[in-house]
N, C-alpha and C positions, 0 to 999 in steps of 0.2 A: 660523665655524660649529663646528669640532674645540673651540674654548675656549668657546662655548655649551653642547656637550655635558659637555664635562668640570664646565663650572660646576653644570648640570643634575644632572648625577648626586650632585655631593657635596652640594646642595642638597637633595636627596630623600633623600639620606644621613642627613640629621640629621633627617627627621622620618619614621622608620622607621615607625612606628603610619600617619600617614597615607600614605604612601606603599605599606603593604603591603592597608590596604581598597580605595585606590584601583585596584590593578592586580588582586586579589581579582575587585573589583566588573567591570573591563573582559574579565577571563580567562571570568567568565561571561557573559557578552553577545557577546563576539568569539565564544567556542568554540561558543555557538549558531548563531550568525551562519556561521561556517565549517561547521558541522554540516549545516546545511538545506542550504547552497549545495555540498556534496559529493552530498547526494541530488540535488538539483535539475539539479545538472550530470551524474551519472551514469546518471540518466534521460530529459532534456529537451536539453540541451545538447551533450554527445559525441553526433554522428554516428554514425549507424547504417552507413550506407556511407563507406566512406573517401575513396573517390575521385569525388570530382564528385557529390555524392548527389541535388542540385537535377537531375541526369539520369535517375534511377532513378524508376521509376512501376509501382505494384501496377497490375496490369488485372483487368479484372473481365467478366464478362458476365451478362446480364439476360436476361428476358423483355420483346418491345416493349411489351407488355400495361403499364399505370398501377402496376399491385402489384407491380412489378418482382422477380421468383421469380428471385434469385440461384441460381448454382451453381457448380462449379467446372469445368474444360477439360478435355477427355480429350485423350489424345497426340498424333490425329490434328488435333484443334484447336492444337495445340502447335505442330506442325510445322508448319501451313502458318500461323501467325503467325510462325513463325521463319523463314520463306523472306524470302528479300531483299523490301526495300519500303523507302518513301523516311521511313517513319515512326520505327522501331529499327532501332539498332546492333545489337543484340544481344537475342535473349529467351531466360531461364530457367524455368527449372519445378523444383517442389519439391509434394511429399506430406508429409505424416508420421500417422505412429502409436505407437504404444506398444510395447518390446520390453524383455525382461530383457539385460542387461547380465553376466556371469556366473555364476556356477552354486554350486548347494547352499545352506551358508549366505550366502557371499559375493554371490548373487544381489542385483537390485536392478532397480526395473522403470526404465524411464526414457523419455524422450521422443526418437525420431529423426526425422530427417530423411532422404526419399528426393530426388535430385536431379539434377540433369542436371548434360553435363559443365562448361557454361559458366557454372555458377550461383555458382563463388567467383570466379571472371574478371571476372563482369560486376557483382558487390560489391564489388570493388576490393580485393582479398587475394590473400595468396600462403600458402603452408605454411610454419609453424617449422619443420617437418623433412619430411622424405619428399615425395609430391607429391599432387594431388588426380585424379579420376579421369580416363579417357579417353571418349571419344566409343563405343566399341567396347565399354568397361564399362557404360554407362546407356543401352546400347543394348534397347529393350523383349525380355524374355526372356533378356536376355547370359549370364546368373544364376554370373555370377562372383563367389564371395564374398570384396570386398574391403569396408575400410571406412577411413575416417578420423573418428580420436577428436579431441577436443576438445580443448582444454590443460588444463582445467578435472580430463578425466576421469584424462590424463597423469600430471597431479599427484597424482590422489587414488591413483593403481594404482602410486605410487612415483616416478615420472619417470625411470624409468631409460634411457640411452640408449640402450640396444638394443632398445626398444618397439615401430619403425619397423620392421617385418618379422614381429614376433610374432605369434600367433594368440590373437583373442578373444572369447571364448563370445557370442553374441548370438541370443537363444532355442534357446539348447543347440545353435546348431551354431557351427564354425569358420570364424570369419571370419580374413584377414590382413590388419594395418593397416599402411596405404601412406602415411599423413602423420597431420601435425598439425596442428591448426590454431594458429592465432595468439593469445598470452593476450590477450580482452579481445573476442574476437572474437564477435558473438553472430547475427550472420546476419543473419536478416530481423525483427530484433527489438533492442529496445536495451537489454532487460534481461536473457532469458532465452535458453539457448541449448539446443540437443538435445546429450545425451552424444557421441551416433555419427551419423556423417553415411556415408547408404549409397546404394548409385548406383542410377538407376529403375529397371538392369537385373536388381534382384535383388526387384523388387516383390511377384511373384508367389508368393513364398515367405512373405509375411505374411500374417496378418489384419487385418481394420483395423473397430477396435472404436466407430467413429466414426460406423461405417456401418451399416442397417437389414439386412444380410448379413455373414457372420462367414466366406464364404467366399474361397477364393484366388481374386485377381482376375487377371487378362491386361490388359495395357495396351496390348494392338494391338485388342482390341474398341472400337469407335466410340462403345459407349452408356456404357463406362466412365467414370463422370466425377470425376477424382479429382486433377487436379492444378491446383495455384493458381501462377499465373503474374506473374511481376515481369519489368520491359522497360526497357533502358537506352534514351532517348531518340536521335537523330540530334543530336549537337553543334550549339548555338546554336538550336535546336527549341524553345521554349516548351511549356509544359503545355498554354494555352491552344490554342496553333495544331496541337499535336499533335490535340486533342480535336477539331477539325472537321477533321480528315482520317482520322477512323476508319472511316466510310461503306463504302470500298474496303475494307476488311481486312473488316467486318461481311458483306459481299455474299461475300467467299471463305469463311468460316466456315458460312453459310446453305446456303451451294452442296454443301457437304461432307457435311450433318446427313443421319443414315440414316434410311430410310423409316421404321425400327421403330423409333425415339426415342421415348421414355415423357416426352419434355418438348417444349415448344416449339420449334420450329426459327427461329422467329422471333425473331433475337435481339440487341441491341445490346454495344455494349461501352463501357465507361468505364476512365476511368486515374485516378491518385489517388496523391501522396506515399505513401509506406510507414508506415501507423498505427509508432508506439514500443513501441506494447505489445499489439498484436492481433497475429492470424492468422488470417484468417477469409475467407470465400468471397464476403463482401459489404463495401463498404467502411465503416471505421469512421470515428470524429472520435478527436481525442486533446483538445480541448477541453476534456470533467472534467478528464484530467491537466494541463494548462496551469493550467487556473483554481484546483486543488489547491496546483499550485508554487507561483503566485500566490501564494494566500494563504498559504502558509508560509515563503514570503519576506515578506510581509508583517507577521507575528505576529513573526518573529526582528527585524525591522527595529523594533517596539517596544519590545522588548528591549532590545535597543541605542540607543535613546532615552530611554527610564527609566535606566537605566544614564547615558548622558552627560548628563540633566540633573543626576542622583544627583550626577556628579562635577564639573559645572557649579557647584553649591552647595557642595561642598567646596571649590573652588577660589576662588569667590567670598567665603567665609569665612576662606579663608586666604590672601587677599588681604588685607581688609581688617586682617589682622596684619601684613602685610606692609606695609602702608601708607609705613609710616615710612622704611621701606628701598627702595622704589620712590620717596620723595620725593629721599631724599637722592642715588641715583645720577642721577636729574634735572638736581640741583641742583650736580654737580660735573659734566656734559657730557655724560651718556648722551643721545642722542634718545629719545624718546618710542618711536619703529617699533625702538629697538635693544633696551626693554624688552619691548616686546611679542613680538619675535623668541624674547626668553632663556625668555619663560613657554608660550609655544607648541614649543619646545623640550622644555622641563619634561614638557606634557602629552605629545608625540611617545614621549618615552624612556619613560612611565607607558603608553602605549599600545602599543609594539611590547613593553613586558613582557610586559601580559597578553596581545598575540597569541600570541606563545611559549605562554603558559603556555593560554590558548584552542584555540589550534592542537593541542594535546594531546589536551586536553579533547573536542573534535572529532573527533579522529583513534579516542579509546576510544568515544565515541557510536555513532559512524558502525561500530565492530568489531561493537560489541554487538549493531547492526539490522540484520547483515550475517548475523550467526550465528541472529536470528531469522527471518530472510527464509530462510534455506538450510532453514532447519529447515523449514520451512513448503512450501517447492516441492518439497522433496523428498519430503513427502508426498504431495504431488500429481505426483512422478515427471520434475518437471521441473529443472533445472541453472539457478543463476543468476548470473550474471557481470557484473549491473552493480560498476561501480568504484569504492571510496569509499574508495580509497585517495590519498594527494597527490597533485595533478601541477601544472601550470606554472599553470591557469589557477583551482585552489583555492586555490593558494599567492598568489597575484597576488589575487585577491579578499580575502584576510585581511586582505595588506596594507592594500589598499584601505577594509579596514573598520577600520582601525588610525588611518591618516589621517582619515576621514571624523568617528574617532572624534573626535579631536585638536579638530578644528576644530568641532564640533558641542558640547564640552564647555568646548574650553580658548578660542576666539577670543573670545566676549562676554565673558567674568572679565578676559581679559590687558586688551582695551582698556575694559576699565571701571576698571581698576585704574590707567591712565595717564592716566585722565581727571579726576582729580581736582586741586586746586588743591594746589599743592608747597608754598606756605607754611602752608597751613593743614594739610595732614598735618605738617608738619616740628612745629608747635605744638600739637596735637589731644592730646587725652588719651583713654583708653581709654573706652568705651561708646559707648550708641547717640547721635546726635546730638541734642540737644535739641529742633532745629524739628522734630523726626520725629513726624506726627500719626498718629492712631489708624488713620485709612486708608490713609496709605502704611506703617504697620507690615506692615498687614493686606494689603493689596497691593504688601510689597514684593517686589525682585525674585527673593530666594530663594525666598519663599515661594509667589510665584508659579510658578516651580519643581515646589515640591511638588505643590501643586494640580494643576500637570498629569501630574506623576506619579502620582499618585492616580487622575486620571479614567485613563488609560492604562491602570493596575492592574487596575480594572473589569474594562476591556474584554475584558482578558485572561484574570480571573480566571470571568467570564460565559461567554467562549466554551469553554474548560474544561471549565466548569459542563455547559454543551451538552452537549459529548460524554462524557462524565462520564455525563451523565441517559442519554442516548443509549444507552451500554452497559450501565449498570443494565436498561435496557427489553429491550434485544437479548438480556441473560442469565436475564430473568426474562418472554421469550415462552412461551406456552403450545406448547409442539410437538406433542403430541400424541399421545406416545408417552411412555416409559419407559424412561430410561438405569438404573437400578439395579438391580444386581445383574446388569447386561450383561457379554457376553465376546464381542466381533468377530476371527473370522479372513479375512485376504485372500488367496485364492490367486486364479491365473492361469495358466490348461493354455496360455493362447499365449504364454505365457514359452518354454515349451520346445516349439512347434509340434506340440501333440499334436492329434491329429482330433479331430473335435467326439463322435464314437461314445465314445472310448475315453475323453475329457475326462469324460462324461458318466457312464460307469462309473465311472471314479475318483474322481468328485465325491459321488456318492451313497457311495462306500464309507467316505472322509473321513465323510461326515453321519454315517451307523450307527453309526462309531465315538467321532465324536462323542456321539449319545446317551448311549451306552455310561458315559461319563464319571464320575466319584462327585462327588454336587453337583449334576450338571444337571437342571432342572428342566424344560427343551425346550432343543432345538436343528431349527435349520433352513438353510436355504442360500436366497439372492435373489442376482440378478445385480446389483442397484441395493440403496440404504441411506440413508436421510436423515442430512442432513449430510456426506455427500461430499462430493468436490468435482467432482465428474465426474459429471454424469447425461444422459439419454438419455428421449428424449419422444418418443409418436405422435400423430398425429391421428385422433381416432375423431368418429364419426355416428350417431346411429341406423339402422340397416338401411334404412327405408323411406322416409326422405329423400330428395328430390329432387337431384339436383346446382345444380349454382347456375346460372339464367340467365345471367347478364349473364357474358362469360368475362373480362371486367377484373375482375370482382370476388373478392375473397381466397376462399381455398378454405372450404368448410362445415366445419363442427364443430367441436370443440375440441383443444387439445393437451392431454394428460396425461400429468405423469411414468410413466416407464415401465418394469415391473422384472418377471421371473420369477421364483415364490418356489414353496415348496415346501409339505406343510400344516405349523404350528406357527408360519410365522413373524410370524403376526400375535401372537398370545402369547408368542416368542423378543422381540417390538421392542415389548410393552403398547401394540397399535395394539388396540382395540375394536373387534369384531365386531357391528357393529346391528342386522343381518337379513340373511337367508338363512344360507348354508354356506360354510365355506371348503374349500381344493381336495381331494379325492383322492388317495391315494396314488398308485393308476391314474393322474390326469390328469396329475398331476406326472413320474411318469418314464415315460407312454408318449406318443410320438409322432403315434403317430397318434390317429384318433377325434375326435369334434365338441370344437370350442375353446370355454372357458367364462372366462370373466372374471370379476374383484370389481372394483367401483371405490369411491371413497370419497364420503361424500355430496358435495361439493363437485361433484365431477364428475358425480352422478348430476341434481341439481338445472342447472345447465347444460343434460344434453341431452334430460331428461325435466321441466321445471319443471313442466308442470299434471299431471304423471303417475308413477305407481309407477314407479323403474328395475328396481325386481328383476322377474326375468325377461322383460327385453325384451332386440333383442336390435342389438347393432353393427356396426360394419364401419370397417375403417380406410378414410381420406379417399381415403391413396393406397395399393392394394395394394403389399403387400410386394414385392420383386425376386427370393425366391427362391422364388415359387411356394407359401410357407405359406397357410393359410386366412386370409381378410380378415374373413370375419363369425363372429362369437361371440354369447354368451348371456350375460348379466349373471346370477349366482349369488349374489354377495353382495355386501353395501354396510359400507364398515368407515366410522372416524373418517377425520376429517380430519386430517393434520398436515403438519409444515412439512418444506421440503428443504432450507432453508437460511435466515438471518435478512434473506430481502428485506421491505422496503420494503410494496413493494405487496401485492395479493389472490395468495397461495401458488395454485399452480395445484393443479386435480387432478391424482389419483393411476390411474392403470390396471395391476393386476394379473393376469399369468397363469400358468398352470400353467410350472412352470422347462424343461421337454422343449419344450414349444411354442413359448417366449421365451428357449431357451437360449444364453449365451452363453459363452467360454470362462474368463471372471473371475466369482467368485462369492466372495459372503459369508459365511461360515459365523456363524451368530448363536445367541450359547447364552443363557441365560439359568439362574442360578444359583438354585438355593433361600435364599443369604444377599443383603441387601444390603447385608452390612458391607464397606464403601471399602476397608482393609486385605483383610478375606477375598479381595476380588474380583480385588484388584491381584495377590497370592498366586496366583490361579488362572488370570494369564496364564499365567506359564512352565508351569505343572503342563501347559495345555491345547497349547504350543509343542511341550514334549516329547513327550506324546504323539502331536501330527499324525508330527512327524518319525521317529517308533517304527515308526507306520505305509506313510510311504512316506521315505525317504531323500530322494528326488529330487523331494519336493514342492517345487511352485514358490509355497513361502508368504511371500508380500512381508509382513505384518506381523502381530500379535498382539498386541490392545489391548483394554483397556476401553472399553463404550461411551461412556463418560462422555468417555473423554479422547478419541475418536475425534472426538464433537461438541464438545468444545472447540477440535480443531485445524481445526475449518472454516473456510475462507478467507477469509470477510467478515464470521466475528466478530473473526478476526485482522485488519483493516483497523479494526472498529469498536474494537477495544481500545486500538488505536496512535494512533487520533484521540486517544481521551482522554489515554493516557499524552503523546503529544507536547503536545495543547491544556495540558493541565494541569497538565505540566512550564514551560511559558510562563507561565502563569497564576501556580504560584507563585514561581518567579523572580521575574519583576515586583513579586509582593506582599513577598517580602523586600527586593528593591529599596528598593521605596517605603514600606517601615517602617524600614530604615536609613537611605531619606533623610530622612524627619520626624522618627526623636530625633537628626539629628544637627542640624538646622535649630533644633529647639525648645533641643537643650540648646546650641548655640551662641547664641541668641538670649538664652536667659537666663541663658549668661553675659556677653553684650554689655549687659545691664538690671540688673546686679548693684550698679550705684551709684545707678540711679533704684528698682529694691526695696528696700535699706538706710532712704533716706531714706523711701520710704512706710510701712515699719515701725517709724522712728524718730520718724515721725509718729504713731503709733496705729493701722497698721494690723496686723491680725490673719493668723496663717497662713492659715486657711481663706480671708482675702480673698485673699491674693495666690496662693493653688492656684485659685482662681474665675480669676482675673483672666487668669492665664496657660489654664488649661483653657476657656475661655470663648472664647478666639480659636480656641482646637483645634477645640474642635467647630466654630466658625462653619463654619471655613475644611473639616475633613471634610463636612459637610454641601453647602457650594458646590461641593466637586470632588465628591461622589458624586452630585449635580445632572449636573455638566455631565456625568460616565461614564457614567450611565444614558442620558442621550440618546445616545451613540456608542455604547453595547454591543446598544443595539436595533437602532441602524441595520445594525451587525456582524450581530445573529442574524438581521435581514432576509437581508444580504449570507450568511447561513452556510444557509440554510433546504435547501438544495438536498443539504446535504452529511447532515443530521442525520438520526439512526433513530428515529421514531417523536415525537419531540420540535418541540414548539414554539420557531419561533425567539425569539419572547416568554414562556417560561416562567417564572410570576410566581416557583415556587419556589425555582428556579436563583439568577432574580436577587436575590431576596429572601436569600436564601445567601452569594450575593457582596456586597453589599453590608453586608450582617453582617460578613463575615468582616472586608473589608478596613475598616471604620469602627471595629469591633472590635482589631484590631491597631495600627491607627494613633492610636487612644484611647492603649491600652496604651503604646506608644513617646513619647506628650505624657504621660504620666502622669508614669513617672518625672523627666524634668528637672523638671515641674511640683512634685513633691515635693521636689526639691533645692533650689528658689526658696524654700520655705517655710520653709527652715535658714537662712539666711542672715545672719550679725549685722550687725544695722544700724551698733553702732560699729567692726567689723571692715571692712565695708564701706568704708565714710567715711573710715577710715584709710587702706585701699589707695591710694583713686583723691587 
């Protein structure tokens, strides 16, 4: 085997040129191949819980009612699910909300975790350093402020060893952190984790911005319902058999429920694997993600099949040079299986090259989507710790595709190449063989090859195209609004736990001096902004609505995004005002007094279709919890526009005065007199420094253009990464399969270099012999963009589900890809076809 290798390498030695395409060509197909299966394992495949995870089950509770009206546990539900029973080991509970993580400039909002003390026991973790909390800490009220950081946050605040004991800002007060956690660790999620993990005994000291109340809650009240619960199963317990013995735990739950519950006491429970990438109060699928992975293993695994026919053809051509010298070790006692060993050898050492050199490749991809992913949740306040760094079982995949490569390029050439008759290679002279007819030219077996490299190309070059068209659509919806000449600021008074009174003071005083501004054209303040990522929706009715019969049935009226703004800010956002007025000074900053609404037609056509909305009058579905007013006056009707680039029918909008719908995060929205891109980018900082002139200890999380706030929304960031990944595949393949047709065509014409001599020594002309050889090209483009058109339909069928706005049969797309790649694989038979046209017929004739 040691003197296979060694022969292999000095054989590949000598033909530097192909030896360095060949590992070229596989370093890009392996490094994709490694790239996708780094995601795919860092999100799909590493285990979320460490220890025994097929034990771990999200529980959930319902209404018995058919609409099943999820919610989440309140403590008293907690605890007597966690009383001894034959069903769980063990149950946890966990909350989260949003808090700032340090102070001044260094501020930073970020996602926590509230949690009980058994909740990293029963994940199967231990702490890198320090320890995690006690029973006596996440005792409801305990209000000891401890915490433990993340390794994530470790890192980023320096990792210094003495961390474990320090104190750390967390909404401007002092906490002391008592551990760390583990790198890699991400809780109840498998990609994103919270900065600070804090115990439920310190609950009561937040707000929770999640909720239709922004007040401090008490977790020993019964109606509080705010924790979502995960349950380690009883060892050798089935999911299934767990599920029909919930009955018993449901009857204790029921038994508990207080007279004054504002929801059914009637209530079931369900269990459910831990979604990958939800948190949520109702159970999800991870399904989309599966079938995403799916197909991105899928699209790399063509890659890597273009690629090994590519080098399938290379090797079958230099094989066929090889002829003579695979006769003659024949012919002196090699066996047939000892050649075939030395050339699968050959491809082996040309495939772990380009692993190496893939493996790289892969490792820079995988930085690059790591540094866009951070950039991205951090926007949205969250920490993300999927791992796309190496470990045993990406490393072992390479391999694997290293091998697979091997045998998928190098076994049909090796034994076609010992298949032929030894005397008649030892005797053969150079070119194609004589009895080779027009149809086996045309279907032979490189060329066949190609052909399928080409339909493949398509496929990939179409779906591409998809998401491609896809994001052109997504970037050129109608929103409905007006980013130019935008200036957004973010503050949040529950950064630093200021009361809602004084929050509210200092918010408006921020606006005044905002106006103030040189350049500003309006400014205004909304709790809500399109294209966040973060929104918040009510249910509203019209007032004189019936309640619904049937109590199975879903609740009346509709949801509408939901925001407190101020007056200007429909002119700060170029949202259009259609009828009536916008708010008040008065209604905006006073509290009390009759509540007045705008909504946008979308919404007004919904709950008044045969009728005027303006001035009728609504009421939310479900009163509020803190006793604010439920019914209002419709006063104005603005445009419509989007919150973000979904899919379906954008919901309505419901506006109200910011006092009335006020929360402790708000937008400050200026709008400039210029809408020159430079001027505007110019007039963050100008507008940064001035908040901070104003107040030092503003807790202003960022300072953006609007333009760029609605670029960094989170599902035109998925719709752009479709394209870039689709369309990175796409054109890989199509350079693939343009290097493998001129290398086919011009190896073919030079294997035909003693049958053109003699047809030009006959009277043929150039132009006949550029027909004769372009004449096959096209046939044979034509047959494979045949057979890739029927697989890239069936593809956009298979993709229908993923695309925005686009047709999975989009004639344009394909009409595009089929250009493209018929277009470039012309170009690549052109030249050798022009080389055939040189050819001297008595040079020729002389060679052979």
């Amino acid at each position: 085997m040691f003197s296979d290798l060694r022969f292999a390498v000095r054989t590949l030695a000598k033909a530097p040129g192909f030896a360095t395409v060949a590992i070229i060509t596989l370093a890009i197909a392996i490094g994709v191949n490694a790239a996708i299966f780094s995601i795919v394992n860092g999100v799909m495949l590493r285990p979320v819980v460490s220890e025994k995870p097929k034990e771990v089950v999200n529980i959930f509770t319902a209404r018995k009612e058919a609409n099943r009206d999820y919610r989440q546990f309140s403590y008293a539900e907690f605890s007597t699910l966690r009383e001894a029973n034959p069903m769980f080991r063990d149950v946890g509970a966990l909350s989260f909300t949003l808090t700032s993580v340090g102070r001044a400039e260094a501020m930073r909002r970020s996602f926590v975790f509230f949690v009980s003390d058994n909740l990293f026991n029963l994940l199967g973790t231990t702490p890198a350093a320090g320890r995690f909390f006690t029973a006596e800490e996440t005792r409801p009220n305990a209000d000891q402020p401890v915490v433990v950081a993340s390794h994530a946050l470790w890192q980023r605040m320096g990792g210094r060893p003495d961390f474990v004991g320090s104190t750390l800002q967390v909404n401007g007060q002092a906490f002391t952190v008592i551990g760390i956690t583990r790198r890699g660790f991400t809780g109840v999620n498998a990609m994103l984790t919270p900065e600070v993990w804090l115990p439920l005994g310190i609950y009561s000291r937040f707000s929770n911005p999640f909720a239709d109340s922004h007040q401090l809650a008490d977790l020993t009240n019964p109606t509080n319902y705010a924790l979502n619960l995960m349950g380690r199963l009883q060892p050798g317990l089935s999911l299934k058999a767990a599920a029909g013995m919930l009955g018993v735990l449901e009857k204790r739950l029921n038994a508990i429920q207080p007279p004054n519950a504002t929801v059914s006491t009637e209530r079931v429970l369900q269990l459910q694997p831990p979604s990958r990438l939800s948190i949520s109060t109702s159970p999800a699928n991870d399904g989309p993600l599966q079938a995403l992975s799916g197909l991105l293993l899928g699209m790399a695994a063509i890659v890597l099949l273009i690629a090994c026919l590519n080098l399938a053809n290379m090797l079958l051509a230099r094989g066929a040079t090889r002829a003579r010298e695979f006769a003659i070790r024949v012919s002196v006692g090699a066996s047939r299986w000892r050649v075939v060993r030395q050339l699968l050898v050959e491809g082996l050492v040309l495939s772990l090259a380009g692993g190496v050199v893939g493996f790289l490749i892969a490792q820079w991809t995988d930085d690059v989507l790591s540094q866009s992913l951070n950039r991205l949740f951090q926007a949205m306040s969250f920490s993300i710790t999927m791992e796309l760094r190496p470990d045993a079982n990406v490393m072992g995949a390479t391999f694997l595709f290293c091998v697979v490569a091997t045998l998928l390029f190098g076994l049909g050439p090796a034994l076609k190449s010992v298949r032929a008759d030894v005397v008649h290679d030892l005797k053969q002279q150079g070119g194609e063989p004589a009895a080779l007819g027009r149809w086996n030219r045309f279907f032979s077996g490189r060329h066949c090859l190609v052909l399928a490299q080409l339909a493949l190309s398509l496929v990939l070059l179409f779906s591409g195209g998809l998401f491609f068209r896809g994001a052109l659509n997504a970037a050129g919806l109608d929103l409905g609004f007006s980013t130019a000449g935008g200036v957004v600021a973010e503050i949040d008074y529950s950064m630093t736990n200021t009361g809602d009174a004084l929050a509210r003071q200092r918010m408006f005083a921020v606006l005044a001096r905002a106006r103030q501004l040189p350049g500003v054209r309006q400014a205004s303040l909304s709790t809500g902004l399109p294209y966040t990522n973060i929104s918040s929706d009510r249910r509203v009715m019209p007032a004189d609505a019936a309640p619904a019969a049937d109590p199975k049935a879903p609740p009346p009226g509709f949801d509408g995004l939901f925001a407190g703004v101020t007056p200007g800010f429909f002119e700060a956002i170029g949202l259009p005002l259609l009828r009536g007025r916008t708010f008040t000074t008065v209604e905006a900053e006073n509290k009390e007094g009759p509540l007045a609404a705008i909504i946008d037609e979308r919404l007004a056509k919904q709950l008044f279709p045969k009728a005027e909305a303006l001035g009728q009058r609504l009421r939310y579905t479900t009163p509020p919890t803190d006793g604010s007013p439920a019914e209002m006056e419709v006063v104005g009707i603005v445009g419509n526009c989007r919150h973000d680039p979904g899919t379906g029918e954008p919901p309505g909008h419901l506006y109200l005065p910011l006092a009335k719908a006020f929360g402790p995060a708000a937008f400050v929205n200026l709008r400039l007199a210029t809408t020159d891109p430079r001027a505007v980018r110019a007039a963050v900082a100008v507008v940064r420094g001035e908040l901070r002139k104003l107040d030092p200890d503003l807790p202003l999380l960022r300072v953006t253009t609007f333009a760029d706030l609605v670029a960094g929304n989170a599902g035109l960031w998925v719709i752009r990464l479709g394209a870039v990944l689709f369309g990175a595949f796409g054109s890989i393949a199509l350079l693939l399969a343009v290097v493998g047709v001129y290398g086919v065509k011009a190896y073919a014409v030079a294997r035909r270099r003693r049958e053109l001599g003699i047809r030009m020594a006959l009277g043929a002309m150039p132009a006949d012999v550029f027909r004769l050889i372009m004449k096959q090209a096209v046939l044979q483009v034509v047959f494979a963009i045949a057979s890739g058109t029927l697989l890239a339909l069936l593809v956009g069928r298979a993709l229908s589900s993923m695309l925005f706005n686009v047709s999975p049969g989009d004639p344009l797309v394909l009409g595009l890809a089929i250009t493209l790649l018929a277009g470039t694989a012309l170009v690549a038979c052109y030249v050798p076809a022009r080389r055939a046209t040189r050819v001297n017929p008595t040079e020729a004739l002389r060679s052979e």
